[in-house]
Rosetta silent file (secondary structure, phi, psi, omega in degrees, C-alpha in Angstrom):
SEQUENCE: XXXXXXXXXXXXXXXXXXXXXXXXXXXXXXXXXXXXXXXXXXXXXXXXXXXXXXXXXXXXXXXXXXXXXXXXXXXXXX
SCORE:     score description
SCORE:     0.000 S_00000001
   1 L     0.000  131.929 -172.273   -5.422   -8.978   24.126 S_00000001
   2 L   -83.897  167.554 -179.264   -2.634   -6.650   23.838 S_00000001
   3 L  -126.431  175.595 -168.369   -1.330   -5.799   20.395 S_00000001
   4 L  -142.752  166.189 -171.984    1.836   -5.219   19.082 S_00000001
   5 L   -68.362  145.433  171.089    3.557   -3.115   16.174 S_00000001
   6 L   -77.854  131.675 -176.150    3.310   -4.381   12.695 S_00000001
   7 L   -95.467   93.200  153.551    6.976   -5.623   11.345 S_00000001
   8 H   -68.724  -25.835  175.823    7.230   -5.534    7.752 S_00000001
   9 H   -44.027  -52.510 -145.411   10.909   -6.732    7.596 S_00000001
  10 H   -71.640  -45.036 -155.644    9.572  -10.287    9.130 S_00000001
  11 H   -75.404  -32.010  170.774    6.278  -10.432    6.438 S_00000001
  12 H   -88.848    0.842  163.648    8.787  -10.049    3.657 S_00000001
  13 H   -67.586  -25.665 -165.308   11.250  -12.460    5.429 S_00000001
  14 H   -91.391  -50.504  175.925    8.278  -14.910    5.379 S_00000001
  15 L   -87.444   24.509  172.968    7.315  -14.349    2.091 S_00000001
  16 L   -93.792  -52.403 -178.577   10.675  -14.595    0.649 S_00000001
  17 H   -92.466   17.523  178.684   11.240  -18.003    1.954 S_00000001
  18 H  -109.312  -61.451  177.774    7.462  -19.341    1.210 S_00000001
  19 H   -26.620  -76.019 -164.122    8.808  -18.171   -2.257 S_00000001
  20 H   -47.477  -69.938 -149.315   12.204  -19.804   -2.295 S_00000001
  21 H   -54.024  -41.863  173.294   10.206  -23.228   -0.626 S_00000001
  22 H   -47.538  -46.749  161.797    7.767  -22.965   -3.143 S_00000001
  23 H   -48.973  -42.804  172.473   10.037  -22.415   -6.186 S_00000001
  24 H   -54.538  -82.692 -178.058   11.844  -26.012   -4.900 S_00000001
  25 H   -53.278  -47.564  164.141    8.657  -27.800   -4.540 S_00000001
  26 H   -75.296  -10.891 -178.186    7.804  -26.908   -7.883 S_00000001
  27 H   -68.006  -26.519  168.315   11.308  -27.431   -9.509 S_00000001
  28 H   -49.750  -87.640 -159.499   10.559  -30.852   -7.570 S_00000001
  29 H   -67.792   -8.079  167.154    7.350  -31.856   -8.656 S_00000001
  30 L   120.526  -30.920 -158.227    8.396  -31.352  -12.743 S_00000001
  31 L   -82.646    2.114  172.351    6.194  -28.233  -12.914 S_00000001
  32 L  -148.613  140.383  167.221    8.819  -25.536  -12.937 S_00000001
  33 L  -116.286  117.473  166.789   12.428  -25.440  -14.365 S_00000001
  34 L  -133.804  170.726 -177.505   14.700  -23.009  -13.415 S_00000001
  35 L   -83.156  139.550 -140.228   18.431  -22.815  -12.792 S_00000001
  36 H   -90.953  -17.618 -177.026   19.157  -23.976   -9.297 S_00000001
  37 H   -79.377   -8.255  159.842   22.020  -21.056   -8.808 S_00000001
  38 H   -15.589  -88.127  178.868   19.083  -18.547   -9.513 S_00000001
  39 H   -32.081  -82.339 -167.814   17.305  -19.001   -6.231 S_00000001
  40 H   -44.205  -71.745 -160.867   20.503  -17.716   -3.779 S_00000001
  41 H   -65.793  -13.009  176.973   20.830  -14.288   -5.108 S_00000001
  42 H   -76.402  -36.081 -179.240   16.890  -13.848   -5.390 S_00000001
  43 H   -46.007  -60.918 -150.756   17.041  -14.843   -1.869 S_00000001
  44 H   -83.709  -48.263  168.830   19.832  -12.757   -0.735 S_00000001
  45 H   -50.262  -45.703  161.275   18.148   -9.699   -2.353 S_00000001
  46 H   -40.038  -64.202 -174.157   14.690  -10.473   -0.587 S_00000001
  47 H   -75.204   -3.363  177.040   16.703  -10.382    3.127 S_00000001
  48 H  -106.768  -31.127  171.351   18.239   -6.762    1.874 S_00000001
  49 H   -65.497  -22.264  179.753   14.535   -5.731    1.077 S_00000001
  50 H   -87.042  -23.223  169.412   13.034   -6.938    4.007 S_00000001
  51 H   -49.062  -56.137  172.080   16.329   -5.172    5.860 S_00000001
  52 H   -76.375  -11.948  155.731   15.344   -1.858    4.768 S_00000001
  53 H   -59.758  -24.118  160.056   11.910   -2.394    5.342 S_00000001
  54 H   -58.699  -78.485 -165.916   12.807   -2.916    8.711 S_00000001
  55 H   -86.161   23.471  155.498   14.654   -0.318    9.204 S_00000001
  56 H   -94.571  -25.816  163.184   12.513    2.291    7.717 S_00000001
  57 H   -55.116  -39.315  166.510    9.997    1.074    9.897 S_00000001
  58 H   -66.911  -41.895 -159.351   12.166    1.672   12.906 S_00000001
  59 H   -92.892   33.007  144.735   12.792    5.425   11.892 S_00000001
  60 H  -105.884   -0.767 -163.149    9.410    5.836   11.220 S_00000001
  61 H   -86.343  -65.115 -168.322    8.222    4.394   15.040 S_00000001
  62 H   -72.616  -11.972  148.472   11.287    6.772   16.582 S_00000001
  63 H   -60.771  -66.254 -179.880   10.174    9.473   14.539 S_00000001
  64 H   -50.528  -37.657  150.144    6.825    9.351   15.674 S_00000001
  65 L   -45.131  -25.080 -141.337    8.182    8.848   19.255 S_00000001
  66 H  -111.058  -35.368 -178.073   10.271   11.568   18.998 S_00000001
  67 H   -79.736  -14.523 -165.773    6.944   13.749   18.156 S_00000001
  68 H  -103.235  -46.302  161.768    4.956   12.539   20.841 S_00000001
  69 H   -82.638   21.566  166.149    7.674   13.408   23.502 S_00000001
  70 H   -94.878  -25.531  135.182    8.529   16.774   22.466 S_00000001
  71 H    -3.602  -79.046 -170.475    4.502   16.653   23.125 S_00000001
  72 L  -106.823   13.037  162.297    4.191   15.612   26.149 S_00000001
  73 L   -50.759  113.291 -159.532    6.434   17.406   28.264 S_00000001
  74 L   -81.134  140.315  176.038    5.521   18.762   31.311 S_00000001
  75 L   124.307  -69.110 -170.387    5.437   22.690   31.977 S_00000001
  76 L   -33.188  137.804  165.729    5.264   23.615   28.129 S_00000001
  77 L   -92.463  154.484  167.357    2.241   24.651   26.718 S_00000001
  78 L   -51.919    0.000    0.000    0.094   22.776   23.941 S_00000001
């Protein structure tokens, strides 16, 4: 099975909005009160953390990339 790179932007995208649905379903079911205008900027904060998580994650891949073909050039020695 082939495997692919881990994305932290999307696992905090996921657990940002298992958050949010969860905060709802309990503001639902009676067991948690909070103010409903709350939620959006906790959200909206979440999707700029998981943004830069993202993109540190790219420049660390193209970093790493960057090391492996200055590497692997042919003629050069090792």
């Amino acid at each position: 099975m082939p495997r692919h790179d881990f994305e932290p932007g999307k696992l905090v995208v996921g657990l940002v909005l298992l958050g949010g649905c969860l905060a709802y379903l309990a503001a639902a079911g009676g067991r948690w009160d909070f103010p409903s205008y709350l939620l959006l900027p906790v959200m909206v904060a979440g999707f700029c953390v998981a943004g830069v998580a993202s993109s540190l994650a790219f420049a660390v891949r193209r970093h790493r990339g960057r090391a492996t073909d200055r590497n692997d050039r042919p003629g050069e020695p090792r």
